[in-house]
mmCIF file of the N, C-alpha and C atoms, coordinates in Angstrom:
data_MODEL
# 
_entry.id   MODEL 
# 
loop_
_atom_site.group_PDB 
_atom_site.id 
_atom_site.type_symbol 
_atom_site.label_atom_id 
_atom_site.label_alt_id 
_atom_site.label_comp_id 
_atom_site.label_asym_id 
_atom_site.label_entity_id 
_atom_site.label_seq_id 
_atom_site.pdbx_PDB_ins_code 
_atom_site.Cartn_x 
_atom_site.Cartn_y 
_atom_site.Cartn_z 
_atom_site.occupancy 
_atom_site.B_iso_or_equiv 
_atom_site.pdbx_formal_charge 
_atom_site.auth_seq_id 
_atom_site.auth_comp_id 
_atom_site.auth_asym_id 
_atom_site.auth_atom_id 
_atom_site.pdbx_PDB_model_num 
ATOM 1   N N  . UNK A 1 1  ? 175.685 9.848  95.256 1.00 0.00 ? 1  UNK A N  1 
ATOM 2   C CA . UNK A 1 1  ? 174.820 10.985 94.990 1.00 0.00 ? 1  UNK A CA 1 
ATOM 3   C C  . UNK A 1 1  ? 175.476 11.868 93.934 1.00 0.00 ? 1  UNK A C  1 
ATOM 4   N N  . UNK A 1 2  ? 174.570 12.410 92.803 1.00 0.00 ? 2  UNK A N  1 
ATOM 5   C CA . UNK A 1 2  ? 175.121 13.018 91.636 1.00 0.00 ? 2  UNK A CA 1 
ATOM 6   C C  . UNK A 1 2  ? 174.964 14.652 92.164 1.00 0.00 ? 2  UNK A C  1 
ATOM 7   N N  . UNK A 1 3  ? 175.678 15.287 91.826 1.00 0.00 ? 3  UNK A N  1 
ATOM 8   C CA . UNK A 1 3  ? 175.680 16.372 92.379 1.00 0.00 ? 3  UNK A CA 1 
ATOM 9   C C  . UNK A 1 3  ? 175.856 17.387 91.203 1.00 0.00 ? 3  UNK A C  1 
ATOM 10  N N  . UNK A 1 4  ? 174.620 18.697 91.143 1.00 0.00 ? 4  UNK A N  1 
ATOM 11  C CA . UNK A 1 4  ? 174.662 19.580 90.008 1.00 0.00 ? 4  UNK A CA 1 
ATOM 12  C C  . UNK A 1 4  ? 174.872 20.856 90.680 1.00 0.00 ? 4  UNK A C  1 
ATOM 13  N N  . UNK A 1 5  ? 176.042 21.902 90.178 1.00 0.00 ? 5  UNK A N  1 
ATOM 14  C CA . UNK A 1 5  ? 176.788 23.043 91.009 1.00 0.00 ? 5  UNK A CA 1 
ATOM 15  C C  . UNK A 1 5  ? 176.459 24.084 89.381 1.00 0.00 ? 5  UNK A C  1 
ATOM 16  N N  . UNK A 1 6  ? 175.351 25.040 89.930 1.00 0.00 ? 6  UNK A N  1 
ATOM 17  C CA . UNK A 1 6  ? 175.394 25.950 89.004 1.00 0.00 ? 6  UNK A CA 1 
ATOM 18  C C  . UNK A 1 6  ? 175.694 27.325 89.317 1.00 0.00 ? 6  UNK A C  1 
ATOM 19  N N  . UNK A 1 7  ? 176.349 28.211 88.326 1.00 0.00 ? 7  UNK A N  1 
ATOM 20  C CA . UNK A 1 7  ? 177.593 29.486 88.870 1.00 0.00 ? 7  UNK A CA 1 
ATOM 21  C C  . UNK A 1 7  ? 176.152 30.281 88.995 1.00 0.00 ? 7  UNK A C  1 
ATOM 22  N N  . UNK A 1 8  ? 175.933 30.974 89.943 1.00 0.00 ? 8  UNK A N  1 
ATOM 23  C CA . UNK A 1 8  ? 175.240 32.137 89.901 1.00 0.00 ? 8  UNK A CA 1 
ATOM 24  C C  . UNK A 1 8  ? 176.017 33.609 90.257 1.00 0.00 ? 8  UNK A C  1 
ATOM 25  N N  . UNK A 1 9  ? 177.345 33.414 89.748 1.00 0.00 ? 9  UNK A N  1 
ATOM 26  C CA . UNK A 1 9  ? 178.117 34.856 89.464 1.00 0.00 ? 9  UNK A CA 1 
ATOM 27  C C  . UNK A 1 9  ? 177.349 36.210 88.768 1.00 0.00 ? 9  UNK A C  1 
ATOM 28  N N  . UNK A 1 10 ? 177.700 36.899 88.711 1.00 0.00 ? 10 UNK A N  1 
ATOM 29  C CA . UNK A 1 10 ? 176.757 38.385 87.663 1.00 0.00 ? 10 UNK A CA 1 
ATOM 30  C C  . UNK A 1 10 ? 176.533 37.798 86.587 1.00 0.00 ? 10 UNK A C  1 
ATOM 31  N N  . UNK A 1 11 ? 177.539 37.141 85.792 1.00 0.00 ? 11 UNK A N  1 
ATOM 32  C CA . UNK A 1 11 ? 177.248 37.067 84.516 1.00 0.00 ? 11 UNK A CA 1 
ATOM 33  C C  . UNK A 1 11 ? 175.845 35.625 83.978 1.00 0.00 ? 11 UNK A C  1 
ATOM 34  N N  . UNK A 1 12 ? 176.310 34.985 84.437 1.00 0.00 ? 12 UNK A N  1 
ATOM 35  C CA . UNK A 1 12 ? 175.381 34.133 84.965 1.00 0.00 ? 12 UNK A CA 1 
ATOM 36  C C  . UNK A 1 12 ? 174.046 34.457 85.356 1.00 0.00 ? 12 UNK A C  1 
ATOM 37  N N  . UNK A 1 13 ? 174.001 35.158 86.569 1.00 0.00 ? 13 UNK A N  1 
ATOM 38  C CA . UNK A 1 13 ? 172.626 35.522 87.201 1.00 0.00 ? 13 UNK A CA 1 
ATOM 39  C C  . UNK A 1 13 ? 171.667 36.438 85.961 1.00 0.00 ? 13 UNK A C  1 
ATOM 40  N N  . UNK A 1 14 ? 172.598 37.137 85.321 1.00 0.00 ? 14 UNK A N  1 
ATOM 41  C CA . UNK A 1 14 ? 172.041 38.060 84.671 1.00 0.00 ? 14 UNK A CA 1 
ATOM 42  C C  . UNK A 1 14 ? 171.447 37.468 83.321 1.00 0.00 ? 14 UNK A C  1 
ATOM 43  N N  . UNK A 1 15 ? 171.965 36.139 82.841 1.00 0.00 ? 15 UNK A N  1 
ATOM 44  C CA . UNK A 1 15 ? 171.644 35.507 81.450 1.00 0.00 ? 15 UNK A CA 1 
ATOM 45  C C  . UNK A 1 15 ? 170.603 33.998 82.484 1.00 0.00 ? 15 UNK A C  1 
ATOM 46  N N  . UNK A 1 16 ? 170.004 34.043 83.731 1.00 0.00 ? 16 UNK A N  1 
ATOM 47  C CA . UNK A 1 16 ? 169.243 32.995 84.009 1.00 0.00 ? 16 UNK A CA 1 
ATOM 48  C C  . UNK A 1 16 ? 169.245 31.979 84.981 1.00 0.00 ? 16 UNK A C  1 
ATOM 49  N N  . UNK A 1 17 ? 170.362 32.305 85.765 1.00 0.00 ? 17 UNK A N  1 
ATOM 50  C CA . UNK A 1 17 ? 171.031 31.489 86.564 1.00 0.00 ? 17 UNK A CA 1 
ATOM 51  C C  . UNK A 1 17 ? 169.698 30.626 87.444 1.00 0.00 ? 17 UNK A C  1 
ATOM 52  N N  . UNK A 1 18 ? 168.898 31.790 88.115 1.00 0.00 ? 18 UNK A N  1 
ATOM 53  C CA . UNK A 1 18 ? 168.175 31.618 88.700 1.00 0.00 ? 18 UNK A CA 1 
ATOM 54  C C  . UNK A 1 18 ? 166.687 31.360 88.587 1.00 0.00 ? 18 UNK A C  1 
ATOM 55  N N  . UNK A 1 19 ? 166.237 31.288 87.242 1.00 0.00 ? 19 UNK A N  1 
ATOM 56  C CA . UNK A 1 19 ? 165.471 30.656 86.825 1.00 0.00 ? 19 UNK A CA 1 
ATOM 57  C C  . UNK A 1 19 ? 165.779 29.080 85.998 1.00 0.00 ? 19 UNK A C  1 
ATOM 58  N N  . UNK A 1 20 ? 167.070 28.526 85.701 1.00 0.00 ? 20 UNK A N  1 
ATOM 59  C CA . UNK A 1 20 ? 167.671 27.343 85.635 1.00 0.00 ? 20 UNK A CA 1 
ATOM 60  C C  . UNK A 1 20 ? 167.349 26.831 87.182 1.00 0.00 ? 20 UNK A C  1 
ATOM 61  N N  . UNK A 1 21 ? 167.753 26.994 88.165 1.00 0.00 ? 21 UNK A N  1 
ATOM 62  C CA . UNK A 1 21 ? 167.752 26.871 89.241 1.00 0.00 ? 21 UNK A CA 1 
ATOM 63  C C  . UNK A 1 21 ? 166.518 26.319 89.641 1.00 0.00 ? 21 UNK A C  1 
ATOM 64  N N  . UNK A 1 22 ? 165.520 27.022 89.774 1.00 0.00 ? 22 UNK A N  1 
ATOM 65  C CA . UNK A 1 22 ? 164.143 26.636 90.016 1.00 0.00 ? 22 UNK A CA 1 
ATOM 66  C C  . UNK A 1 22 ? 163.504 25.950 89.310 1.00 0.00 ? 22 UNK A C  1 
ATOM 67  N N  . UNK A 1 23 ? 163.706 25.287 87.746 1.00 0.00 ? 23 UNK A N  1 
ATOM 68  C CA . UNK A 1 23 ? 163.459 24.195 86.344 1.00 0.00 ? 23 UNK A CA 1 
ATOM 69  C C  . UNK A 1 23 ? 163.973 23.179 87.133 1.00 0.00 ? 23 UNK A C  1 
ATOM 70  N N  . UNK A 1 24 ? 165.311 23.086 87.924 1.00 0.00 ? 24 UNK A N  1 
ATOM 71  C CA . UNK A 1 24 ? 166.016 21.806 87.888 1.00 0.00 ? 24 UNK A CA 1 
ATOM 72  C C  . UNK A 1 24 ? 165.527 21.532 88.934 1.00 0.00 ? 24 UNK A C  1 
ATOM 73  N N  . UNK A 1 25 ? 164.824 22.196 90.393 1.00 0.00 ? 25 UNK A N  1 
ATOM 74  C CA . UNK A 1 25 ? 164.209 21.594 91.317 1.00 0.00 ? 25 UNK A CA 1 
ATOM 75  C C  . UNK A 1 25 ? 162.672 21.733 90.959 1.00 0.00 ? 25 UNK A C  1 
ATOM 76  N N  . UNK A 1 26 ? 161.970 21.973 90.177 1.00 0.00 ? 26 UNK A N  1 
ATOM 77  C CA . UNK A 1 26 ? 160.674 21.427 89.839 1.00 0.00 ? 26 UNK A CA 1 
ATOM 78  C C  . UNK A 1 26 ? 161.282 19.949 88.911 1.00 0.00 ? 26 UNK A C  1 
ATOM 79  N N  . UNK A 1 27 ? 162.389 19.362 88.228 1.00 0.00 ? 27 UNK A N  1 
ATOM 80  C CA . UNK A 1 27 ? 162.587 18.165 87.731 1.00 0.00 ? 27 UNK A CA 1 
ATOM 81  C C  . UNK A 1 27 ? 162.804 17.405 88.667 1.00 0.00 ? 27 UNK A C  1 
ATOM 82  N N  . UNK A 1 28 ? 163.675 18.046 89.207 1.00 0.00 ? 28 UNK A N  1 
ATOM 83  C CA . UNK A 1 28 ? 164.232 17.175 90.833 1.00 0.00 ? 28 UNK A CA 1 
ATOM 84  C C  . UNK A 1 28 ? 162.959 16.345 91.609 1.00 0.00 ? 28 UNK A C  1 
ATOM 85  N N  . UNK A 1 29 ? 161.960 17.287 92.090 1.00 0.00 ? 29 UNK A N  1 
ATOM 86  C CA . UNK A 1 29 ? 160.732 16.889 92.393 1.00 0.00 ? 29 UNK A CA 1 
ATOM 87  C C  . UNK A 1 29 ? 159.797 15.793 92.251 1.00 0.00 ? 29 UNK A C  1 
ATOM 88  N N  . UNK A 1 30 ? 159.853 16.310 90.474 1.00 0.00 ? 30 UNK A N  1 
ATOM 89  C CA . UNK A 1 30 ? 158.703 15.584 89.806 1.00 0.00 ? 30 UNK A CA 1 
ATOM 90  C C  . UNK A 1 30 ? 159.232 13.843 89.613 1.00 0.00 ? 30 UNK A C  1 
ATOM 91  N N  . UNK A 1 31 ? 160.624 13.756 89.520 1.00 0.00 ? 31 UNK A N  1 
ATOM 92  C CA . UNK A 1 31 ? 161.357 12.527 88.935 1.00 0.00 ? 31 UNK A CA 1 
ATOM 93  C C  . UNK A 1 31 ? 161.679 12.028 90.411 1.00 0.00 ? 31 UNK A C  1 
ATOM 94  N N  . UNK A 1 32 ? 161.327 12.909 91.552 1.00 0.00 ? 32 UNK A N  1 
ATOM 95  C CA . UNK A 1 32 ? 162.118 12.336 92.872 1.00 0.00 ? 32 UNK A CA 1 
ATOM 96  C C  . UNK A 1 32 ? 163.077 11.596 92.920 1.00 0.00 ? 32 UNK A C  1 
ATOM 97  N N  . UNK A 1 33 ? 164.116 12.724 92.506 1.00 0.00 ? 33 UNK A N  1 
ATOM 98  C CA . UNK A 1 33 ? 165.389 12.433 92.561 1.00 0.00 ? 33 UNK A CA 1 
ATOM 99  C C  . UNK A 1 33 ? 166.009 13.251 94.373 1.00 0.00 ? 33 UNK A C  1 
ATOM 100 N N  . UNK A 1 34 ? 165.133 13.988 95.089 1.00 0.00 ? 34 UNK A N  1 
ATOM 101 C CA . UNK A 1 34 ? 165.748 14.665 95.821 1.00 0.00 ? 34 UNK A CA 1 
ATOM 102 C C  . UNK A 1 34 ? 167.146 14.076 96.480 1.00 0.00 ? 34 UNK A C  1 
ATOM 103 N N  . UNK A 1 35 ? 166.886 12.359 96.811 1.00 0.00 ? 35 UNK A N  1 
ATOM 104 C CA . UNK A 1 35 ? 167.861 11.795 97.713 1.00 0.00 ? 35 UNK A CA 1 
ATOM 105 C C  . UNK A 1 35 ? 169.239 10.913 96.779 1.00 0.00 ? 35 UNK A C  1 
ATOM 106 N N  . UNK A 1 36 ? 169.309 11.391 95.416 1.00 0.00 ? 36 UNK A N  1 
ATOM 107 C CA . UNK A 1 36 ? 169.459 11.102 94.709 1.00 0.00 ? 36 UNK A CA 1 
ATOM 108 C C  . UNK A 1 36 ? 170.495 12.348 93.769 1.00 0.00 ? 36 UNK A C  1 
ATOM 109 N N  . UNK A 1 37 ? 170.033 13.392 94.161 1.00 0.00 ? 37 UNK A N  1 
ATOM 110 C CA . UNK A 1 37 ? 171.020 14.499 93.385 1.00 0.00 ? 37 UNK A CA 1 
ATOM 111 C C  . UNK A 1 37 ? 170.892 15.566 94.424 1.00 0.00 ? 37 UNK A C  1 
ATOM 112 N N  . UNK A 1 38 ? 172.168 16.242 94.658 1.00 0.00 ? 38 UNK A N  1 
ATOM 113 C CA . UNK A 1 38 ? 172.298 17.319 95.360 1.00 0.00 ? 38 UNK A CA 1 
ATOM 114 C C  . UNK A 1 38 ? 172.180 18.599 94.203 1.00 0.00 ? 38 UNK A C  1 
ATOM 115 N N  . UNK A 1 39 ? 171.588 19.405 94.664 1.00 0.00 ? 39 UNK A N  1 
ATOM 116 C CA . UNK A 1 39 ? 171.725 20.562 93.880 1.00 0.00 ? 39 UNK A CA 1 
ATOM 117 C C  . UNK A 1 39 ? 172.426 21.913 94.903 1.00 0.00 ? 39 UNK A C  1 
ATOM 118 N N  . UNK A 1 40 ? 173.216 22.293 93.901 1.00 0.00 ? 40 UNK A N  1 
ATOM 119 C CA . UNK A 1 40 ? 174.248 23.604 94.965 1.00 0.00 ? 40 UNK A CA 1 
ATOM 120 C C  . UNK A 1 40 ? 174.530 24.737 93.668 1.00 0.00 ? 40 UNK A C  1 
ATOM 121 N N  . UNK A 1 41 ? 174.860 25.981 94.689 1.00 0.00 ? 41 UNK A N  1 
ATOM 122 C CA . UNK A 1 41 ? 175.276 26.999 93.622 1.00 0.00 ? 41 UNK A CA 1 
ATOM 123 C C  . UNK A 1 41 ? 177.328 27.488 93.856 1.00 0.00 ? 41 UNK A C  1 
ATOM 124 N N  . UNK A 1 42 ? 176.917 28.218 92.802 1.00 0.00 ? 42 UNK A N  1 
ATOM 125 C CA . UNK A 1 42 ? 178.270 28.496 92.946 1.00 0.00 ? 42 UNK A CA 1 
ATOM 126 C C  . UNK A 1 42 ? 178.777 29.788 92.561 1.00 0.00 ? 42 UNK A C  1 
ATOM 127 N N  . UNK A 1 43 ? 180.334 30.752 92.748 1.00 0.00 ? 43 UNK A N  1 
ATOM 128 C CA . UNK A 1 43 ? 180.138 31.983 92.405 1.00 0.00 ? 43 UNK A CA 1 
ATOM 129 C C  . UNK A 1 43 ? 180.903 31.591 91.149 1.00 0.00 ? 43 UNK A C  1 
ATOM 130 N N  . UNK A 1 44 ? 181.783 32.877 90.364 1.00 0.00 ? 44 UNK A N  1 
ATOM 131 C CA . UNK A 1 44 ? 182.380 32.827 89.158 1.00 0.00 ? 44 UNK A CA 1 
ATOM 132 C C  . UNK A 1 44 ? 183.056 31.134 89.021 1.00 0.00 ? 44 UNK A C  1 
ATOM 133 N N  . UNK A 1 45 ? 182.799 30.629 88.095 1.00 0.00 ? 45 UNK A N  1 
ATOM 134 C CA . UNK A 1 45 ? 183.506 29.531 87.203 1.00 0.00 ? 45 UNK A CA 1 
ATOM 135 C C  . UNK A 1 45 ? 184.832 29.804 86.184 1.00 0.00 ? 45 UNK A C  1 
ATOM 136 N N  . UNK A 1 46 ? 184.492 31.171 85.595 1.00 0.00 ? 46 UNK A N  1 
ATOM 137 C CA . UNK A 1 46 ? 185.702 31.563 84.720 1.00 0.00 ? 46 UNK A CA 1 
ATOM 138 C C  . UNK A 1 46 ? 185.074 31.411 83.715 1.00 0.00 ? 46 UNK A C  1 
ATOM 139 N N  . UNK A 1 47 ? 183.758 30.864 83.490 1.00 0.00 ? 47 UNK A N  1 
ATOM 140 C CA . UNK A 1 47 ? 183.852 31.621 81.912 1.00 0.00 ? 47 UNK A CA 1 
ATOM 141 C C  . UNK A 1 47 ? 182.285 32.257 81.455 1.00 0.00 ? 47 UNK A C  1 
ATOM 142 N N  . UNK A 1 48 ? 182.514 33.434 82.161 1.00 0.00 ? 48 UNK A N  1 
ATOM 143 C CA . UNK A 1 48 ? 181.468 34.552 82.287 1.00 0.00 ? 48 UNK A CA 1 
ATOM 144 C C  . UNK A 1 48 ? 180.697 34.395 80.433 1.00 0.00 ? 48 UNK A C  1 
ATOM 145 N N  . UNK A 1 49 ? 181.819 34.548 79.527 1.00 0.00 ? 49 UNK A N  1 
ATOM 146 C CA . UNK A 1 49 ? 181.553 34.972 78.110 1.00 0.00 ? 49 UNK A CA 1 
ATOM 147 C C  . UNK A 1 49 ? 180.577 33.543 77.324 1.00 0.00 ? 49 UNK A C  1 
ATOM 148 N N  . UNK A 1 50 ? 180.335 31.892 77.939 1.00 0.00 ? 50 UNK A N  1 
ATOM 149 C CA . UNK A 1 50 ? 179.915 30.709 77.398 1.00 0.00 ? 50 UNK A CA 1 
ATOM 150 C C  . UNK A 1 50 ? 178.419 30.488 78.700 1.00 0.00 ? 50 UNK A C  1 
ATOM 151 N N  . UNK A 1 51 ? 178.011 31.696 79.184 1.00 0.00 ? 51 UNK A N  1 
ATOM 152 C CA . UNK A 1 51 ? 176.526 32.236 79.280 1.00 0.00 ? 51 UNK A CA 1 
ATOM 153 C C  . UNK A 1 51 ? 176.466 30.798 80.725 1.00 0.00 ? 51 UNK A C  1 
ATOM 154 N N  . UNK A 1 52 ? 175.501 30.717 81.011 1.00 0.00 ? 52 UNK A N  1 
ATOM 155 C CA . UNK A 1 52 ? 175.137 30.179 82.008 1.00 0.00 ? 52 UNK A CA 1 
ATOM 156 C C  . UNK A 1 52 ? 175.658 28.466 82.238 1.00 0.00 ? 52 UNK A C  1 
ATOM 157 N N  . UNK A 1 53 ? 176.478 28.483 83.381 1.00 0.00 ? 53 UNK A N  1 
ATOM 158 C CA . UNK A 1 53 ? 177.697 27.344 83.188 1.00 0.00 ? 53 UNK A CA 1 
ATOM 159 C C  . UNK A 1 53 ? 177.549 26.550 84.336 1.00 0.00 ? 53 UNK A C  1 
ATOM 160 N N  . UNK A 1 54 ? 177.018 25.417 84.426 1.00 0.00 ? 54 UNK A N  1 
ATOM 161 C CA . UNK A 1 54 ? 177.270 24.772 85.601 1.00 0.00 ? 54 UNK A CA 1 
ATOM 162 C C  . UNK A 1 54 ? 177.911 23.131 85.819 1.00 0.00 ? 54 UNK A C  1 
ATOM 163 N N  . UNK A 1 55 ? 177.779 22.441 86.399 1.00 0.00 ? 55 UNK A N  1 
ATOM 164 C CA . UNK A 1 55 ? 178.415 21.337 86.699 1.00 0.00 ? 55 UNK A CA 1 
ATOM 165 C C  . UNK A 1 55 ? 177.794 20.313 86.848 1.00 0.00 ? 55 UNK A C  1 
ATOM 166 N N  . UNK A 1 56 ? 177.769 18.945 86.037 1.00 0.00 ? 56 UNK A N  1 
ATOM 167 C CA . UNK A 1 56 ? 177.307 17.637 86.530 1.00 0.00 ? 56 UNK A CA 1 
ATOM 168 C C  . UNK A 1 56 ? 178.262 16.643 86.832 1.00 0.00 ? 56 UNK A C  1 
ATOM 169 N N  . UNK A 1 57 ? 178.593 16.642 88.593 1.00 0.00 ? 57 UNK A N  1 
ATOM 170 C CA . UNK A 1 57 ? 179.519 16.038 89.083 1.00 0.00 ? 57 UNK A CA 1 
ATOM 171 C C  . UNK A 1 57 ? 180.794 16.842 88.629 1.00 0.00 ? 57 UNK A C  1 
ATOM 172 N N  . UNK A 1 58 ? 181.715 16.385 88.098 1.00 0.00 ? 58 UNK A N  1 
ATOM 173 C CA . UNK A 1 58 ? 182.752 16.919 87.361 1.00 0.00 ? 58 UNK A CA 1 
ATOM 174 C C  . UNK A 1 58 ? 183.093 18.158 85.779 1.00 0.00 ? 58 UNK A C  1 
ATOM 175 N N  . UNK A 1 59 ? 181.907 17.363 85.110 1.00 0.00 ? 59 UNK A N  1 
ATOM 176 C CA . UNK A 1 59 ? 181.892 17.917 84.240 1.00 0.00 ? 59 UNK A CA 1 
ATOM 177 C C  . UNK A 1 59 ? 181.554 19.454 83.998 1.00 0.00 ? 59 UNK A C  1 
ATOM 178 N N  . UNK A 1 60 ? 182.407 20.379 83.116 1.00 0.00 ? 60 UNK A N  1 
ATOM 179 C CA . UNK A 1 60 ? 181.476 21.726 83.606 1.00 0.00 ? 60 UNK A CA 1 
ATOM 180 C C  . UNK A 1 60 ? 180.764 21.380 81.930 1.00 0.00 ? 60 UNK A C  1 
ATOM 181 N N  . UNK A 1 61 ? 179.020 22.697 82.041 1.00 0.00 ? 61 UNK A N  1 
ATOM 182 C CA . UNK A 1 61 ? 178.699 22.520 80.886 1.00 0.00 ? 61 UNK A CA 1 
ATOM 183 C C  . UNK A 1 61 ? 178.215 24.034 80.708 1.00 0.00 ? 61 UNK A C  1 
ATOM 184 N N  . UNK A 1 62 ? 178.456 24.461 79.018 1.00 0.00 ? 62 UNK A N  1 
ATOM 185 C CA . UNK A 1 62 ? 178.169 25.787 79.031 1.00 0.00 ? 62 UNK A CA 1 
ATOM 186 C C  . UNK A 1 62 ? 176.955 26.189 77.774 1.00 0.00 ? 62 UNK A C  1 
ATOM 187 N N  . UNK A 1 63 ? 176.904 27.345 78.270 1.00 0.00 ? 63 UNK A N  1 
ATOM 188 C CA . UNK A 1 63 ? 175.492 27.448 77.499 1.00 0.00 ? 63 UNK A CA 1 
ATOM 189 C C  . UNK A 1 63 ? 174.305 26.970 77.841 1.00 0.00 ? 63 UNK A C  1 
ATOM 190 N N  . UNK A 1 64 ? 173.941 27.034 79.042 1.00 0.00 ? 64 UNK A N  1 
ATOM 191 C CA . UNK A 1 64 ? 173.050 26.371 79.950 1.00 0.00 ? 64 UNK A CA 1 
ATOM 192 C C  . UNK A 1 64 ? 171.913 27.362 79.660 1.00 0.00 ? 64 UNK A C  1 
ATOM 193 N N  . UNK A 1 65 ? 170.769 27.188 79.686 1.00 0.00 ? 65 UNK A N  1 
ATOM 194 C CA . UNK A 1 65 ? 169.963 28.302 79.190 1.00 0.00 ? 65 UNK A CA 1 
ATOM 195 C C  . UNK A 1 65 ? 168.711 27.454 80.132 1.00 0.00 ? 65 UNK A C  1 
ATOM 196 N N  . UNK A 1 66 ? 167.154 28.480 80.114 1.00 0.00 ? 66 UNK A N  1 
ATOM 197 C CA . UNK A 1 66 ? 166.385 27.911 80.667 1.00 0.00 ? 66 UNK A CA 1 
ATOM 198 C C  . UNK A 1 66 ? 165.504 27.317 79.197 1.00 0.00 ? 66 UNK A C  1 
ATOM 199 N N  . UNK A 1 67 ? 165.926 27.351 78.050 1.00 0.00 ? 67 UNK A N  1 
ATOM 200 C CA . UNK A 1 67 ? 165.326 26.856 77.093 1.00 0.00 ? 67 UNK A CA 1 
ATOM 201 C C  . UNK A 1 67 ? 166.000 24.924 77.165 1.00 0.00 ? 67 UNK A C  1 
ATOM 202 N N  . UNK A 1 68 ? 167.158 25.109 77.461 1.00 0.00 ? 68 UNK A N  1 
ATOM 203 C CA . UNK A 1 68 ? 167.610 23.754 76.937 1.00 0.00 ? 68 UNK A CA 1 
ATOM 204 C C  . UNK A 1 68 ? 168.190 22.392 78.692 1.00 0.00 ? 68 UNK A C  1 
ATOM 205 N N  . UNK A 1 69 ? 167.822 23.357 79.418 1.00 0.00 ? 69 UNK A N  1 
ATOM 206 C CA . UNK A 1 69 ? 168.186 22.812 80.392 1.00 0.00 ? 69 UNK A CA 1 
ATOM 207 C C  . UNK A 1 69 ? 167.864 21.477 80.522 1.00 0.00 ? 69 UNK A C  1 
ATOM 208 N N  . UNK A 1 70 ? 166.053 21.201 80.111 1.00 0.00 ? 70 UNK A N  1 
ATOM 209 C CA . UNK A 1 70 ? 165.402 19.834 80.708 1.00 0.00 ? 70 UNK A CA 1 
ATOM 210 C C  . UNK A 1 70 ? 166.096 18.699 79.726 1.00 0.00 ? 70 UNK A C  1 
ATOM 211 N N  . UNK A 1 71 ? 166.416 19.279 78.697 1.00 0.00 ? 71 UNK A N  1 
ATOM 212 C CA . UNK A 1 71 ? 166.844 17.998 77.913 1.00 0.00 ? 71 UNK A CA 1 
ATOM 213 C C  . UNK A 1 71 ? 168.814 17.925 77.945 1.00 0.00 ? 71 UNK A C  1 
ATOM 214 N N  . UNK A 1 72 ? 169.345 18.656 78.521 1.00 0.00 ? 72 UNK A N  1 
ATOM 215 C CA . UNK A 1 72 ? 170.778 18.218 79.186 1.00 0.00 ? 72 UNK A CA 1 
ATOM 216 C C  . UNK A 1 72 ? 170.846 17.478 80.700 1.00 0.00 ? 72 UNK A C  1 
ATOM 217 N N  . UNK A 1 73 ? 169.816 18.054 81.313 1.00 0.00 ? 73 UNK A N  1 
ATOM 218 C CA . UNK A 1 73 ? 169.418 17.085 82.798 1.00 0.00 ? 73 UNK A CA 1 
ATOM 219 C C  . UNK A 1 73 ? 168.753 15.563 81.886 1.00 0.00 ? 73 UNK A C  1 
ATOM 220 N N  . UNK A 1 74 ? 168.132 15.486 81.092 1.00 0.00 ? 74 UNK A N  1 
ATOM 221 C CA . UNK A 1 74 ? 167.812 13.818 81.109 1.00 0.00 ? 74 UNK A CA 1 
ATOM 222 C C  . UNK A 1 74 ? 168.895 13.394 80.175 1.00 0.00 ? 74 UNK A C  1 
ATOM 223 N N  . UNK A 1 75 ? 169.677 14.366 79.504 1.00 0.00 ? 75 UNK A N  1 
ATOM 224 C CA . UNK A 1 75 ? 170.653 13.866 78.559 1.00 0.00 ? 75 UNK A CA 1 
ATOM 225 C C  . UNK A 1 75 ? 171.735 12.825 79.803 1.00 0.00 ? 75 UNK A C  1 
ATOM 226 N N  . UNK A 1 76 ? 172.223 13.397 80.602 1.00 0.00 ? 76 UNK A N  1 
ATOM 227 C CA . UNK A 1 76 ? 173.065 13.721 81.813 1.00 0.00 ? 76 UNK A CA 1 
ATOM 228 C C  . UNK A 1 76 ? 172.927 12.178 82.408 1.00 0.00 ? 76 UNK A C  1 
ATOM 229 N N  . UNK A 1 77 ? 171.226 12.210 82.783 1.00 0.00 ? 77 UNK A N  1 
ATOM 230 C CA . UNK A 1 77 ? 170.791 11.301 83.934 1.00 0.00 ? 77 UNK A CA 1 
ATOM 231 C C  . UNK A 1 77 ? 170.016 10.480 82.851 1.00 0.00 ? 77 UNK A C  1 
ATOM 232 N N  . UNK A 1 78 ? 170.267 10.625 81.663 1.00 0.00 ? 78 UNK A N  1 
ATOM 233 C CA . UNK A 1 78 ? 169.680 9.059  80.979 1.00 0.00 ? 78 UNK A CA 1 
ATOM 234 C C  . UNK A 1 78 ? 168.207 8.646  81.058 1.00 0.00 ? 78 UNK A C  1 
ATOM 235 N N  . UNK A 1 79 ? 167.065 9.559  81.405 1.00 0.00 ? 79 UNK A N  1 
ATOM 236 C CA . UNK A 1 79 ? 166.112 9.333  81.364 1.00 0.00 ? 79 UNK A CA 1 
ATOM 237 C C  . UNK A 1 79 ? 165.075 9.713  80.315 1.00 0.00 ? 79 UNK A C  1 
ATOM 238 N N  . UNK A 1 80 ? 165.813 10.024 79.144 1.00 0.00 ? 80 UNK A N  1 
ATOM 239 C CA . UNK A 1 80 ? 164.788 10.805 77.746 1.00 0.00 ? 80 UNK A CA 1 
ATOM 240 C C  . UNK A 1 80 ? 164.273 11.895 78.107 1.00 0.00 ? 80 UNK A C  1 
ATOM 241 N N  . UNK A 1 81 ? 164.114 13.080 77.104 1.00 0.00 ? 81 UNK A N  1 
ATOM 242 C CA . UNK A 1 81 ? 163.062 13.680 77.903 1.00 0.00 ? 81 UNK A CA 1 
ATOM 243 C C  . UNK A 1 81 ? 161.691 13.666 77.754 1.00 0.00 ? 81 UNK A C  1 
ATOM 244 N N  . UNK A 1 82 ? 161.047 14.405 78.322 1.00 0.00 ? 82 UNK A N  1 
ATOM 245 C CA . UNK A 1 82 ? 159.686 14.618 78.892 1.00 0.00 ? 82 UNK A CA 1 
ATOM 246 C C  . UNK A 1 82 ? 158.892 15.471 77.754 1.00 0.00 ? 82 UNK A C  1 
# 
């Protein structure tokens, strides 16, 4: 199971955290991936200043925005996007 951990710290929350959040489980959904990817949050990561930062599996990724999210989730999971 692939697992995506996004920071919803202040700095974070405040640049989108939580509207990323709700994009990646309407993808989650639609691609029914539920049993297939865990989605979790998380507090500070450390790098408040590279805007909304979260994790696929290991990797951290920054600059996460709700503009570019859908096409780093199929970048990620290899499915083109939509």
């Amino acid at each position: 199971m692939k697992k995506i951990i996004i920071c919803v710290g202040s700095s974070c929350h405040i640049k989108g955290a939580y509207e990323i959040i709700e994009i990646l489980k309407k993808i989650i959904n639609e691609e029914r991936l539920e049993t297939e990817i865990e989605l979790g949050a998380s507090f500070c990561q450390g790098k408040c200043t590279e805007g909304v930062v979260l994790k696929f599996d290991q990797e951290i990724v920054t600059k996460v925005s709700p503009e570019n999210i859908r096409e780093l989730f199929y970048r990620e999971f290899n499915r083109g996007v939509n």
